[in-house]
C-alpha positions in Angstrom: 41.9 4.8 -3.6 39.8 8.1 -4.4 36.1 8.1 -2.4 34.7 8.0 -6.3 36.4 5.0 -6.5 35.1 3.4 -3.8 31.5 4.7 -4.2 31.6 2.9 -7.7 32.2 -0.6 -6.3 29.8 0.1 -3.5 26.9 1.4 -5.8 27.7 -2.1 -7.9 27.3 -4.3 -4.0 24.5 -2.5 -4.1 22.7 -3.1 -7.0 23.9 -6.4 -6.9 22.5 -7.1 -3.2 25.6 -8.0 -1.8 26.0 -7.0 1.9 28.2 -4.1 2.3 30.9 -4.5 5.0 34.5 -3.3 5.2 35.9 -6.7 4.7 33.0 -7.5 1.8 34.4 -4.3 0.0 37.9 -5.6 -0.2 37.5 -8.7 -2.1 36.1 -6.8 -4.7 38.2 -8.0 -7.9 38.7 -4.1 -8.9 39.5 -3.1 -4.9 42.8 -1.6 -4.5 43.0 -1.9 -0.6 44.5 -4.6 1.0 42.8 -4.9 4.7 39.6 -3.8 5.7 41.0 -0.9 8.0 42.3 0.7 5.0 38.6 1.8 4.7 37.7 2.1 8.5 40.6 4.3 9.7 40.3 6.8 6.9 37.3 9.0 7.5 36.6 10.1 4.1 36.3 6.4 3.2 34.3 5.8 6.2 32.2 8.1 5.8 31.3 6.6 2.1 31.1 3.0 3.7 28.4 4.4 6.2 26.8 6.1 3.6 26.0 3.0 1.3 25.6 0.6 4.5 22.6 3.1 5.2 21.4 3.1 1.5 21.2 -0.5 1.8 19.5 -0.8 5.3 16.7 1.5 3.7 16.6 -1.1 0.7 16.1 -4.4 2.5 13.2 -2.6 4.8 11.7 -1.3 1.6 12.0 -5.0 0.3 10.5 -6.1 3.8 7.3 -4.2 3.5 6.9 -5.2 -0.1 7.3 -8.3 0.9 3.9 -8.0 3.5 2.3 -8.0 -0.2 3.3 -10.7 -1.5 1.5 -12.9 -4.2 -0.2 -15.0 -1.8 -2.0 -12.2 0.1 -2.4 -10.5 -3.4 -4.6 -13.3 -4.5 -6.0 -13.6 -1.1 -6.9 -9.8 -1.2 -7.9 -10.4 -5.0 -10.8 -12.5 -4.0 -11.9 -10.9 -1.3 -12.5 -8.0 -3.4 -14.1 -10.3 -6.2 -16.4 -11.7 -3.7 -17.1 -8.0 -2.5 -17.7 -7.2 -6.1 -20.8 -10.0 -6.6 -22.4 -9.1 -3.2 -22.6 -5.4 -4.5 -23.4 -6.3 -7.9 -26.6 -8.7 -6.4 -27.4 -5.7 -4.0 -27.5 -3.6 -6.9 -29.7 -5.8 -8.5 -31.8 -6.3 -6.2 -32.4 -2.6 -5.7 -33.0 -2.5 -9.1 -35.6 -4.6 -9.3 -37.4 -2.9 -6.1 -37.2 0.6 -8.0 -38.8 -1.1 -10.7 -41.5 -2.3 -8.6 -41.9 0.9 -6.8 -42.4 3.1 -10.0 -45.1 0.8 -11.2 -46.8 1.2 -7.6 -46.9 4.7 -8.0 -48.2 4.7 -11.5 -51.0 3.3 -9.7 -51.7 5.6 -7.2 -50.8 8.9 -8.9 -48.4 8.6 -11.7 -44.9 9.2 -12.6 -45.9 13.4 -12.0 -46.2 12.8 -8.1 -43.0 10.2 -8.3 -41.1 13.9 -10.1 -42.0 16.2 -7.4 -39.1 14.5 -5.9 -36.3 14.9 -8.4 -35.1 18.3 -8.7 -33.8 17.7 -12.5 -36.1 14.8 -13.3 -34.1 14.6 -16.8 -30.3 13.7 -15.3 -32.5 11.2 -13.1 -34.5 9.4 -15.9 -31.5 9.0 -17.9 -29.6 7.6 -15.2 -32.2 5.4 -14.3 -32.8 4.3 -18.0 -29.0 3.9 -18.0 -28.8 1.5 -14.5 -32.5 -0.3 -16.6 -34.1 0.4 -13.5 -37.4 1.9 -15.0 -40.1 -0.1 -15.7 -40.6 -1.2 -19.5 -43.9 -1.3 -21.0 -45.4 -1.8 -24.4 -48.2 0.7 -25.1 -51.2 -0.2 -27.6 -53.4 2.0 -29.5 -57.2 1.1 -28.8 -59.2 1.7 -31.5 
């Protein structure tokens, strides 16, 4: 048996999870060695055997730590982040509001050109905030 041979039917254990052994390799159906020394004694083969038993090592510890995120601590982990998700969204909220509130304090005491001193590009900033609906809405009459 050529080592292409024998790498075929140990790429198919592979794929096919089956645990690679000397022994497991010759009851193959398309295995033409007899005993499982045929494969240990010769190094060439040997040396193909240790390859794939490797290959397949680095597979079931790959399957291990994909395992640590399972579906259950995906869900878990899913609804942590939900119920992350609402506390930020009420904190954002809230801050909203508070902005709001803010901005009509200092319309008050000196109007929205003191509150611009502070914003470098007031523009980008209004729009923003007018975006986020965190300015303060107001319907304006004409007196006659």
């Amino acid at each position: 048996m050529k080592p292409d041979e024998l790498k075929v039917i140990l790429q198919r254990m592979l794929s096919n999870g089956v645990k690679i052994t000397a022994r497991s390799v010759i009851r193959e159906p398309d295995c033409m060695l007899k005993n499982p020394s045929d494969i240990t004694r010769q190094p060439m083969r040997r040396a193909v055997l240790d390859e794939y038993q490797a290959r397949q090592q680095e597979v079931i510890a790959l399957v291990e730590k994909t395992d640590s995120h399972s579906r259950t601590n995906l869900q878990q982990r899913l609804a942590l982040l939900s119920q992350e998700y609402q506390e930020l969204r009420s904190e954002r909220d809230l801050l909203i509001a508070s902005h709001k509130a803010m901005l009509l304090a200092v319309g008050e005491l000196g109007g929205i050109a003191v509150w611009r001193n502070f914003f470098q590009d007031w523009e980008l900033t209004r729009a923003k905030l007018i975006e986020l609906r965190a300015l303060p809405t107001a319907e304006i009459y004409s007196v006659p």
